[in-house]
Residue, then its C-alpha position, 0 to 999 in steps of 0.5 A: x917690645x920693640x927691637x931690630x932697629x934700621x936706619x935707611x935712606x928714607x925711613x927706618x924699620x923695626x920689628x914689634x917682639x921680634x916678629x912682624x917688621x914695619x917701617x916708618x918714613x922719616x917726614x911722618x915720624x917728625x909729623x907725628x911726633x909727641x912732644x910738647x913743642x910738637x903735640x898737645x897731648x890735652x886737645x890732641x891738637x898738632x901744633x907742629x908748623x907741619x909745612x915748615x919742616x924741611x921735606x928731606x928731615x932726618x933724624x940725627x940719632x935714633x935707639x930704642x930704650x933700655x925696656x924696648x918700649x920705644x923708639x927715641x929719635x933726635x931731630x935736628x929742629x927740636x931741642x928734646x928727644x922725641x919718643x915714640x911709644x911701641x903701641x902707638x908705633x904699633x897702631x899706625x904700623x900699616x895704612x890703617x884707616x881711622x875713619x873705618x867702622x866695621x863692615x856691615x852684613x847685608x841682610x834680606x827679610x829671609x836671612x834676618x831673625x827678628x829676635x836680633x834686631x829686638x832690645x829691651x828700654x830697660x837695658x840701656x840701664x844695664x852695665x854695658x850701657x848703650x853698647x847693645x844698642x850700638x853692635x845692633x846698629x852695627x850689625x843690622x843697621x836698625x834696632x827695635x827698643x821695647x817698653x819704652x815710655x811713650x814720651x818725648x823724654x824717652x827719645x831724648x834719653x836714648x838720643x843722648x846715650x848715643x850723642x845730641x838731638x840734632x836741629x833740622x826745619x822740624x825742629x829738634x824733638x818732635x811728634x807726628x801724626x796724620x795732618x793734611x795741613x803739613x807740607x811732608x808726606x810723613x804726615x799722611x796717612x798714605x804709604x809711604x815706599x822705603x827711602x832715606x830722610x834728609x836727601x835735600x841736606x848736605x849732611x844727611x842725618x845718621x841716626x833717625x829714632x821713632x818711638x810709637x806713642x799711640x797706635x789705635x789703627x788698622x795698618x801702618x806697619x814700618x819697613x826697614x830694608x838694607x840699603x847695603x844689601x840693595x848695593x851689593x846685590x847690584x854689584x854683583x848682577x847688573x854692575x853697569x847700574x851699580x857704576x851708574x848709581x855711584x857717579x849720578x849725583x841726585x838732587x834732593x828737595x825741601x820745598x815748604x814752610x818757608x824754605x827751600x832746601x837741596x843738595x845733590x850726591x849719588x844714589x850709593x855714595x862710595x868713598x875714596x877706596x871705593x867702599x859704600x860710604x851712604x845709600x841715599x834714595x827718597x822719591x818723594x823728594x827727589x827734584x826736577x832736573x834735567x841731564x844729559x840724555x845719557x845720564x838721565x836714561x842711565x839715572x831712570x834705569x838705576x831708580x827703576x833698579x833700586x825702586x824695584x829692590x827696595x819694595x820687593x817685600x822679600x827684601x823687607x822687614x815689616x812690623x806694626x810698632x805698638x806703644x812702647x816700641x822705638x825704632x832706631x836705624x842707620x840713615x845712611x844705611x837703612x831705607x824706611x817706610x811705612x804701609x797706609x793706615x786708618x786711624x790714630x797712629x801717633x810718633x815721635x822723634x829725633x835725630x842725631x848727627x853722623x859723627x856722633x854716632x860713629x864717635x859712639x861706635x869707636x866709644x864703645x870699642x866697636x871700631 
């Protein structure tokens, strides 16, 4: 309920149920008003010719209504009051920012139960759906699914519950194992150290699946390390190379299969407000490049710092998947690897797009 209504030079103020005050500029209101001239409320599409209107606007009256249900305002440039709902009023009454999603809780192998990261195939069914999945991912960045069929449909479907397979040069769907005819490190045998996919694409995907279709092998255990833990432990005891690693962009590189694919971002990508945004690492595909020499011994000392992280096994989850098993992990978040093997060991997969998952993150009432 709103009430204590007060028009200033700028903007006005009221307060939400007598308690907590809030003011709001005039020029947003007007930007943001709702009605229909101003908004579509079908595509929430603004339709308002935002820098048409005059940059000092002031409303020419203004109330609450009758129930204190909102705020009422005349503007000079419409032909209808606007009105402005409380609960909207109230969501934006700070500089909230829409595109935080809940912070995440570094963890190590010590401090991560394994239990936590565990869920069965079959409760994706269940009533709450895909959200067990998504506070998982949230949570600890990686989520094992179990009893899962051992078939391409089976990633298909918990692709879907979170958004749409994602096309890249693999294709959408795809399966994997040792092939020495493949121009990817994936499909050898060899160890693979932990790293993030996707380092030679502009939009790295978000979200990776792995599902175990058949294990018959010695080896081969999958490593999932926090790539958030990594950061803030470098934050905290050596922050020259925390600073380093923010602002050295790394080129990525695909090279094969006919094409040619790079792009460049720091090892930890931070945004606007300085918050970790992406962990992006891949040695393997990290390109030739030449920086300044101050920038590049920087660089060498950030990666030897990082590297050495990420493959300290006491930074480490390690588990052998068996059929059945899936994993499910953050890719701007989670550095995977996997230990050498001897035998048959055989994968398949997918990936889905960032914004989707962060899409089903606020779908699910997580954010």
């Amino acid at each position: 309920m709103l009430n204590n209504l007060v028009l200033g030079d700028d903007m006005l103020s009221l307060s939400f149920g007598g308690g907590r005050a809030a003011g709001f500029d005039y020029f947003w209101l007007r930007d943001n008003a709702r009605d229909p001239e101003s908004f579509d409320s079908r595509s929430h599409q603004r339709e308002l010719f935002t820098a048409a209107v005059d940059p000092m606007i002031r409303p020419q009256a203004a109330r609450l209504s009758d129930d204190g249900a909102a705020l009422i305002l005349d503007w000079p440039d419409l032909e209808i009051e606007a009105h402005y709902q409380a609960d909207f009023l109230q969501q934006f009454s700070n500089a909230a920012d829409p595109m935080r999603l809940p912070a995440a809780a570094p963890w190590d192998g010590a401090s991560l139960d394994p239990q936590a990261v565990r869920l069965a195939y079959q409760e994706l069914a269940g009533p709450d759906g895909v959200t067990p999945l998504m506070q998982r991912l949230v949570a600890h960045g990686f989520a094992v699914l179990t009893a899962c069929p051992r078939s391409l449909e089976a990633v298909q479907e918990v692709a879907d519950s979170i958004g749409y397979v994602r096309q890249t040069i693999f294709g959408g769907l795809f399966e994997f194992e040792a092939n020495e005819g493949m121009a990817d490190s994936a499909y050898t045998p060899k160890e693979l150290r932990p790293h993030t996919d996707g380092t030679y694409s502009h939009d790295a995907p978000g979200v990776q699946l792995l599902l175990c279709v058949d294990y018959n092998a010695e080896g081969g255990e999958s490593i999932m390390v926090d790539g958030a833990r990594i950061a803030a432990e470098l934050q905290a005891t050596q922050p020259h190379i925390h600073a380093d690693l923010t602002r050295i962009g790394v080129t990525g590189l695909y090279k094969g299969d006919g094409v040619e694919l790079r792009a460049r971002r720091p090892i930890l990508r931070l945004d606007e407000t300085g918050t970790l945004a992406q962990v992006s690492f891949n040695n393997y595909d990290r390109d030739t490049v030449r920086l300044a020499d101050d920038d590049m011994r920087a660089l060498y000392a950030g990666i030897r710092a990082f590297d050495g992280m990420a493959n300290d096994p006491a930074m480490q989850w390690r588990y052998t998947l068996q059929p059945g098993d899936m994993l499910v992990f953050d890719n701007w978040r989670i550095l995977h690897g996997r230990g050498a093997f001897r035998g048959q060991r055989k994968m398949a997969g997918a990936y889905i797009n960032r914004e989707d998952f962060e899409s089903r993150v606020r779908s699910c009432g997580l954010a």
